[in-house]
SEBA-344959 format. One line per 3 residues: number of its first residue (from 1); for each residue z, x, y of C-alpha. Coordinates in steps of 0.001 Angstrom, whole numbers. Example, Ala and Ser with C-alpha at 12.3 -4.5 7.8 and 13.67 -1.06 7.14 Angstrom:
BEGIN
1	7800:12300:-4500 | 7140:13670:-1060
END
This chain:
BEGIN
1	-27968:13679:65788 | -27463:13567:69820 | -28776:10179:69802
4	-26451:9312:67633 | -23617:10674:68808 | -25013:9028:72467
7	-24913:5729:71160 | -22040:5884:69809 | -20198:7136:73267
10	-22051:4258:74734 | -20681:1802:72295 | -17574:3380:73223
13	-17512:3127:76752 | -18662:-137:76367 | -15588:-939:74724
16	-13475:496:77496 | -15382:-974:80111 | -13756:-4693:78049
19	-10264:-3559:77469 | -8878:-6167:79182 | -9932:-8416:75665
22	-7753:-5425:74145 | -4717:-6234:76176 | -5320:-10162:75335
25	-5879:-9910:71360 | -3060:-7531:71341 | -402:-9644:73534
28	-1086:-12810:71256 | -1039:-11121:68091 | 1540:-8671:68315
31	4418:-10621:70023 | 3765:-13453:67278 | 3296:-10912:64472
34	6211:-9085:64632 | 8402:-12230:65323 | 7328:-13781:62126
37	8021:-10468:60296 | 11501:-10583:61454 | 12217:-13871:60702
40	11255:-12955:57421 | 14596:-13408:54891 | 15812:-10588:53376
43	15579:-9482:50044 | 18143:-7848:47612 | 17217:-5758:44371
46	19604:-5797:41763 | 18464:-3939:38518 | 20171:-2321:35019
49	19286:555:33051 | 19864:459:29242 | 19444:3356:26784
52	18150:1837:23345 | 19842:4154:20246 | 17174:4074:17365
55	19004:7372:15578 | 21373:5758:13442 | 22982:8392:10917
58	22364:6140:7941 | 18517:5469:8227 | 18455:9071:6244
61	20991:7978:3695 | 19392:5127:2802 | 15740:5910:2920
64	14312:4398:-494 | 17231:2495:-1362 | 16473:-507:1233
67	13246:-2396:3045 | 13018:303:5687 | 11412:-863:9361
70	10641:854:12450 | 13420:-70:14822 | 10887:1344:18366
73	8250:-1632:16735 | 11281:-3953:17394 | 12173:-2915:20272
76	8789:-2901:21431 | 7842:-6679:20272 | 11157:-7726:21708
79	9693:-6773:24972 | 6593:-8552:24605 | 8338:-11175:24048
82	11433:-11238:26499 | 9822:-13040:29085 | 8382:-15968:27354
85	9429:-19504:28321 | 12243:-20186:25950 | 13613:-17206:27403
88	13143:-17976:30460 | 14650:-21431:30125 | 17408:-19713:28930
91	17902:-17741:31749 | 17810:-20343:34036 | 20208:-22232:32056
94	22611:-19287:32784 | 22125:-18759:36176 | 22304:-22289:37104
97	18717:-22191:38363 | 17752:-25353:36185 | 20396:-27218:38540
100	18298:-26658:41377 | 14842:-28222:40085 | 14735:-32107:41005
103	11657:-32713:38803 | 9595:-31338:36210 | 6955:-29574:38765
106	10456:-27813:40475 | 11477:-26811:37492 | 8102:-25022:36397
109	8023:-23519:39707 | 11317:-21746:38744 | 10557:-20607:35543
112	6968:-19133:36870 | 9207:-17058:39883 | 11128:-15846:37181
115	8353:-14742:35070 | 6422:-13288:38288 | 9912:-11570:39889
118	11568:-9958:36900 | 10264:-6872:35851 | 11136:-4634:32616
121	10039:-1167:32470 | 10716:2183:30262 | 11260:5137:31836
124	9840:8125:30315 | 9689:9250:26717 | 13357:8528:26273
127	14646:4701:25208 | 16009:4090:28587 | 14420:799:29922
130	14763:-504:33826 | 15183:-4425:34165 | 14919:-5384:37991
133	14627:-8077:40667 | 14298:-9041:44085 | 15922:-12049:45944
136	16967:-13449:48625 | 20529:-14147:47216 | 22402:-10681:46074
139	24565:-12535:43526 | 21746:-14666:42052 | 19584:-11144:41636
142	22862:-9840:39966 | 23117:-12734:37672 | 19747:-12887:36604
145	19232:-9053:35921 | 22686:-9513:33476 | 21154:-12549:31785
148	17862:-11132:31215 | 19769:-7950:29810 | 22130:-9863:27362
151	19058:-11903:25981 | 17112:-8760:25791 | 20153:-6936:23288
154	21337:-10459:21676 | 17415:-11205:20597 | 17333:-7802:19085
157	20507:-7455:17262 | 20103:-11149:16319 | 16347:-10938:15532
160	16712:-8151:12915 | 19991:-10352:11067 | 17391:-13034:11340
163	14905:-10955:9361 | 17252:-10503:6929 | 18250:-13832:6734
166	14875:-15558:6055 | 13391:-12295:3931 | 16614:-13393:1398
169	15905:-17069:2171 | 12377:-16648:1131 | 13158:-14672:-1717
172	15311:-17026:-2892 | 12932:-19782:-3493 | 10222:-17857:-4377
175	12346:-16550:-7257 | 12849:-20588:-8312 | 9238:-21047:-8022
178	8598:-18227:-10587 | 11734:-19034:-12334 | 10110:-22626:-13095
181	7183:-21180:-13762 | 8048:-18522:-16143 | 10064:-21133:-18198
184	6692:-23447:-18488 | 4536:-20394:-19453 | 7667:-19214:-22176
187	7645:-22872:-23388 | 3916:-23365:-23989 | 3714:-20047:-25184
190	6153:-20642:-27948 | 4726:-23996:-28840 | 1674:-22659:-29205
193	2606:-20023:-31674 | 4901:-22677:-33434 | 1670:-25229:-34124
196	-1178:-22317:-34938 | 1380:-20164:-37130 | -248:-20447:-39746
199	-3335:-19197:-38666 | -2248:-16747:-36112 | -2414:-12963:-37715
202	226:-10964:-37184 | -809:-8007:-36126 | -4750:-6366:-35396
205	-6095:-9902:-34415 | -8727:-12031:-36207 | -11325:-9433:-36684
208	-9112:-6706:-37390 | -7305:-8658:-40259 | -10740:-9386:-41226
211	-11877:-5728:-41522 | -8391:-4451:-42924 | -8393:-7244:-45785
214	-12036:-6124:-46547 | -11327:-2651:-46665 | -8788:-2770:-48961
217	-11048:-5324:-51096 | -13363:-2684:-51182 | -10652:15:-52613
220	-8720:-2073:-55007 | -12772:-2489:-56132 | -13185:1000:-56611
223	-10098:1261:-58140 | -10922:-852:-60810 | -14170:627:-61446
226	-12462:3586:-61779 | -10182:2619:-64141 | -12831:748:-66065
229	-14580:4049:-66487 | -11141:5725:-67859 | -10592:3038:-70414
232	-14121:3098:-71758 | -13453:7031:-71774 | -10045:6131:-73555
235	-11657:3331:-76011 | -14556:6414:-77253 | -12195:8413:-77486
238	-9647:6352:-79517 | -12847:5060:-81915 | -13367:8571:-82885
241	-9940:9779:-83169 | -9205:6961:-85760 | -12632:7530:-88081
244	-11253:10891:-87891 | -7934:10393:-88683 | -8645:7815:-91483
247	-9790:11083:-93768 | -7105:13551:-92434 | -3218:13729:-92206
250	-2302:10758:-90328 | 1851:10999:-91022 | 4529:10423:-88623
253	7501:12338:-88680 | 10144:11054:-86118 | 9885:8847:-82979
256	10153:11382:-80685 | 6127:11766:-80868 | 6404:8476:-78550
259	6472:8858:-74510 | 8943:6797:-73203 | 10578:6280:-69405
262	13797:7707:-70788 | 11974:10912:-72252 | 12588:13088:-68669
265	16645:11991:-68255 | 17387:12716:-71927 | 16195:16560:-71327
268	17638:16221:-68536 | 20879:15791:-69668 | 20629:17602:-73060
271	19810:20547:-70641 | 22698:19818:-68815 | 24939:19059:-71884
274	24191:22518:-73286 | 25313:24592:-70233 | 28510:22854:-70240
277	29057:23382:-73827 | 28881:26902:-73080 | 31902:26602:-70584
280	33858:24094:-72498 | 34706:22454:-75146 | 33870:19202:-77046
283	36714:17650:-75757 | 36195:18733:-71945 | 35978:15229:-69625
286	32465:15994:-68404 | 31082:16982:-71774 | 32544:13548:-73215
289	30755:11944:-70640 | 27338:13418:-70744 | 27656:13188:-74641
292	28538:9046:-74047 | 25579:8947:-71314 | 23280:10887:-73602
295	23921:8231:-76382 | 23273:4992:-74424 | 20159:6743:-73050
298	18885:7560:-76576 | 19825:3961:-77500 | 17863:2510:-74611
301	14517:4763:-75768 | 14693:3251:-79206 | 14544:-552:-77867
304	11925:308:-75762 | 9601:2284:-78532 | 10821:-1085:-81020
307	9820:-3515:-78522 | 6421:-1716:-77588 | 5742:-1745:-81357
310	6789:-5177:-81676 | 4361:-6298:-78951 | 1519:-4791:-79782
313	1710:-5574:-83426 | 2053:-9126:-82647 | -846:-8331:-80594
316	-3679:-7913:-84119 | -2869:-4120:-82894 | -3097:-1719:-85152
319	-893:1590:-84539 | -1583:4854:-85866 | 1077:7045:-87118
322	-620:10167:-85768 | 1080:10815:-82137 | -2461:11889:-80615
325	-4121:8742:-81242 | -511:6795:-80111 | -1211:8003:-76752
328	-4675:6850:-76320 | -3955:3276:-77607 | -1060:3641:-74973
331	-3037:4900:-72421 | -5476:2188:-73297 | -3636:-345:-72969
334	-1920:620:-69703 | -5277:1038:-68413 | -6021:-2827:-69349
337	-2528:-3827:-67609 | -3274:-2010:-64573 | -7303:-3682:-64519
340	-6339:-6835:-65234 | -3139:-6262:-62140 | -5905:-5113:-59842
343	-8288:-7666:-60317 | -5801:-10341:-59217 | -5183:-8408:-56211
346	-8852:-7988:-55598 | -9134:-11792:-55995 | -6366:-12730:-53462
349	-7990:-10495:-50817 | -11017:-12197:-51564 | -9500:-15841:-50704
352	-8285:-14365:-47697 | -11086:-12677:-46740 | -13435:-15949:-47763
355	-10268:-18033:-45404 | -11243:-16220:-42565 | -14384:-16242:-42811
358	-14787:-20108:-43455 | -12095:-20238:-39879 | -14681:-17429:-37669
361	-15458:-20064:-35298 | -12011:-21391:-34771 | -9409:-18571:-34919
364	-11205:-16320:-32408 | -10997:-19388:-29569 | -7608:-19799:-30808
367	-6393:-16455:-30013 | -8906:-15938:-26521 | -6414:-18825:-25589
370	-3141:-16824:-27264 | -4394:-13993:-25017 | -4628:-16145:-21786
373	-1265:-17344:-22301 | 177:-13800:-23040 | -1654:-12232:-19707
376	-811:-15559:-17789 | 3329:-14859:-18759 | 3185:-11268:-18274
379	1522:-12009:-14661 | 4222:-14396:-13905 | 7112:-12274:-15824
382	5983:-9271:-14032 | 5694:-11178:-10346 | 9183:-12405:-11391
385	10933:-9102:-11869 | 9504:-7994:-8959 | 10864:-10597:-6649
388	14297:-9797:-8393 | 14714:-6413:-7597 | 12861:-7093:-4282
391	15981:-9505:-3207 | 18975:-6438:-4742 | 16576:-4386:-2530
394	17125:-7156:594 | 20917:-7935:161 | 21197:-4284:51
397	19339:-3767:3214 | 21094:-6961:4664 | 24808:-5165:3735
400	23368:-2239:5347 | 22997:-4150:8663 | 26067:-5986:8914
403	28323:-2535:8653 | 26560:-1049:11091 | 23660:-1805:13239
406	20655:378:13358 | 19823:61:16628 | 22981:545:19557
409	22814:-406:23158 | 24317:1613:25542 | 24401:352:29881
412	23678:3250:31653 | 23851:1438:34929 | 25076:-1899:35184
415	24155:-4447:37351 | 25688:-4846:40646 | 24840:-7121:43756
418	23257:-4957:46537 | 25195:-4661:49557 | 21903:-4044:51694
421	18606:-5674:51300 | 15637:-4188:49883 | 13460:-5772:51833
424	10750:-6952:53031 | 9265:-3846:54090 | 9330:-4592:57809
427	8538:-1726:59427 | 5434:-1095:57376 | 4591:-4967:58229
430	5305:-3981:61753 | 2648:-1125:62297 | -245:-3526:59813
433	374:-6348:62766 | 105:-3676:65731 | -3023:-2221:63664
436	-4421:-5662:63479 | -4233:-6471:67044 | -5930:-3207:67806
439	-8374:-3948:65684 | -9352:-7196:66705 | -9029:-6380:70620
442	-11308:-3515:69888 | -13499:-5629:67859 | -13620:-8190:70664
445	-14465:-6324:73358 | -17182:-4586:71168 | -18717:-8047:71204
448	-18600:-8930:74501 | -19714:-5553:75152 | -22686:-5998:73157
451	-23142:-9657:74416 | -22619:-8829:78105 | -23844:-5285:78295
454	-23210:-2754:81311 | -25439:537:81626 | -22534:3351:81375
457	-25625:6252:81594 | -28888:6593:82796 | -30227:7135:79388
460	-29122:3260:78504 | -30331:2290:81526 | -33558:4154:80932
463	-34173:2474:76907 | -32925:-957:78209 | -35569:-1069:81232
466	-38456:1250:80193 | -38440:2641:83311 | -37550:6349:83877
469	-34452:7418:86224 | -35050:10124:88534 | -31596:10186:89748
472	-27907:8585:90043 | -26199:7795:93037 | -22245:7967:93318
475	-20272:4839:94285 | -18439:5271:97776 | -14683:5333:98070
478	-15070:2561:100666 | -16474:364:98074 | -12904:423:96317
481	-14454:760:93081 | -12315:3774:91658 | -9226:2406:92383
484	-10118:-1415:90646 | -10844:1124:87614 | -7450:3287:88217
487	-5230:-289:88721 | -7129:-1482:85174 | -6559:1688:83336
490	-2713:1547:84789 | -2504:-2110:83744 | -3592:-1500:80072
493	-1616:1162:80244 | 1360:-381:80927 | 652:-3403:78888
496	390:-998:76005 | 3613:839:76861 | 5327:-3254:77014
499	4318:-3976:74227 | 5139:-942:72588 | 8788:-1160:73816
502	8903:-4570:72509 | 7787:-2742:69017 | 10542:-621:69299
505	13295:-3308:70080 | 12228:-5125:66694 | 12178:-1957:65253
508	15937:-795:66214 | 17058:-4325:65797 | 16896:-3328:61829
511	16759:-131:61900 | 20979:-104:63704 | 21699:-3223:61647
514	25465:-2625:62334 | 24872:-1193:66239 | 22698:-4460:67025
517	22797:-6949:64670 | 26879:-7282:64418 | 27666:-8029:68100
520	24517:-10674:68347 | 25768:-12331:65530 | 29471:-12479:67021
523	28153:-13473:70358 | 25356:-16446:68453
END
């Protein structure tokens, strides 16, 4: 660690022993240096503050009701996107800027400055954004910080009325797309049914007609063994009710043995007839009328037991007078009515049955292709309705937006033209040009140090040689060696102090702008 800290007081006293390359670096660096960064132009900022409003009072009233969208997403994209070209055309269509580009590699060189210069930035959590720029004209930085602030709340008010605009526009024709195309799918829809009508079921499809007509084939079947089995019951029964009457009683007295269909209203009204006769008389209205009723009834039940005689003895049929064995040849031959009504129906369901069968390889495709065009119309019916209430949603929305906007602006600090400039930072410039001459004197006389080296100790002297010092010997004041080193040291000294005065005139030169500045100006 000593040797260290040796070598570096040699290197050190090396450097000292070649200030004078100090002095020189610093003298035609500094001087130069500090010129340039005063001739530097100055620069004005001019900037704006805007607070965006995104808490509009009807965004809770009308949640549901309309196409809802984020209004900070907006905002956000807007950003993104204020500083691309056409925007920056714009702006330099407003500020004049485009004026001062005499061809097309001018004219990009403006509208990259602009991109470079202007910055946008959001302060905080809050909706307050900063828009800012330097230049070297106060008015132009004005300008351009207004220009970039009116595109920034135009593009956003503007963008969202666009939204609306082409959401309706787009909704609009794709409702005529589906429009068309719901007409097509209605018209071959209904020609379809109109041409296979005949063969289309109803209801249950192909397969379920198919079932249902044999199911019921299979009943009315049943039925009419059924029956079958009653009338042979009713024929056995007859056969031996008519040997057996042959030797017995077999006298009629009155018709009234016979069931007829008027048999339940007659007792009906007899019943009836007889209550009122209790309560009136024979000439009472109501009793007339029952009494008149009662004989057209009674009338009607003796055509009907004449004309069921007359058929059936026209018929080779043989009637018994007995009223027991009347009611089995009248059962029997209801039972052969009803058999013979049943086996036509069993016959039609078996055409039907034997049509569909014979069409098993032809109806089925036809209604897979009834099905396609059913789920292809309710696609397109469904898509359609959809788009319908989409656009009431969007004209809604779009009403919504033209009473009131949904997202305000509000200038919190407009922008003005700077009365003093904002830069270039001079001063700091200043002490990074006196640093640098330093630096490079220092570095320089290192060098030559280390190129052209001088023993400052014994030690040095001792490494550089390889022979060992036994002792130093003192220069002599006659030599005049201590005061060459005194007049250096005063020289560097006062070359430092120079040029550190000459620091500080460039320094109070704009630092008392109005002390310095004003009266050379007047006097220049």
């Amino acid at each position: 660690m000593q040797e260290i800290l040796e070598e570096i007081l040699n290197y050190l006293k090396g450097i000292w022993i070649k200030r004078r390359y100090i002095i020189i670096s610093t003298w035609l660096i500094c001087p130069l240096g500090w010129y340039y960064v005063s001739a530097m132009p100055n620069v004005y900022k001019s900037q704006a503050k805007v607070y965006v409003d995104t808490q509009s009072l009807l965004r809770p009233l009308l949640r549901g009701l309309t196409v809802e969208t984020n209004p900070n997403t907006q905002i956000r994209l807007m950003l993104r996107t204020l500083l691309t070209r056409p925007n920056l055309e714009k702006i330099a269509r407003m500020t004049d800027l485009d004026v001062q580009a005499t061809n097309d590699a001018a004219y990009q060189g403006i509208i990259n400055s602009l991109k470079s210069r202007i910055k946008v930035s959001r302060g905080g959590r809050e909706n307050i954004y900063t828009i800012s720029i330097h230049d070297k004209n106060p008015e132009m930085a004005k300008d351009i910080v207004q220009s970039v602030l009116t595109i920034f709340i135009e593009n956003t008010l503007g963008e969202t009325r666009s939204d609306s605009d082409s959401a309706q526009k787009f909704l609009d024709k794709q409702i005529k797309e589906y429009e068309s195309r719901l007409l097509a799918s209605e018209a071959r829809l209904t020609d379809y049914k109109q041409r296979y009508s005949d063969i289309l079921p109803q209801s249950g499809g192909y397969y379920g007609k198919l079932s249902n007509n044999k199911g019921k084939l299979k009943a009315i079947k049943l039925e009419i063994l059924e029956n079958k089995t009653k009338l042979a019951s009713a024929q056995k029964q007859l056969t031996q009710n008519m040997s057996d009457g042959s030797q017995g009683d077999n006298k009629i007295k009155t018709d009234s043995s016979i069931r007829t269909t008027f048999d339940n209203r007659i007792n009906g009204l007899e019943l009836s007839l007889d209550k009122l006769k209790v309560r009136f008389t024979e000439n009472h209205p109501e009793v007339k009328l029952l009494t008149e009723r009662l004989s057209v009834l009674q009338k009607q039940r003796i055509n009907e037991i004449k004309k069921y005689l007359t058929s059936n003895s026209e018929g080779n049929s043989v009637y018994s007078k007995n009223p027991v064995i009347q009611d089995i040849q009248i059962q029997v031959h209801q039972l052969e009515s009803l058999i013979a009504s049943l086996t036509v129906r069993a016959n039609n369901y078996q055409n039907q049955i034997a049509a569909l069968e014979a069409r098993i390889h032809t109806i089925p495709e036809i209604e897979a292709e009834l099905v396609a065009l059913n789920r292809d119309y309710g696609m397109i019916k469904g898509k359609y309705n959809t788009l319908v209430s989409r656009k009431d949603t969007a004209q809604f929305a779009q009403i919504a937006n033209e009473t009131t906007d949904k997202i305000q602006f509000r200038v919190l600090d407009a922008p003005r033209v700077a009365s003093k400039p904002s830069g270039p930072a001079r001063f700091l410039y200043f002490g990074v040009v006196a640093f640098f001459g330093v630096v490079v004197g220092i570095g320089l006389s290192l060098l030559f140090s280390l190129l052209n080296p001088v023993a400052v100790s014994s030690s040095q002297l001792s490494k550089a040689t390889g022979i060992p010092v036994f002792g130093i010997v003192s220069a002599n004041e006659n030599l005049g060696l201590q005061k060459w080193n005194k007049r250096k040291t005063l020289i560097f000294i006062s070359s430092n102090l120079l040029l550190f005065g000459i620091l500080m005139v460039f320094v109070s030169y704009f630092l008392f702008p109005d002390a310095i500045q004003e009266p050379l100006k007047r006097i220049f």
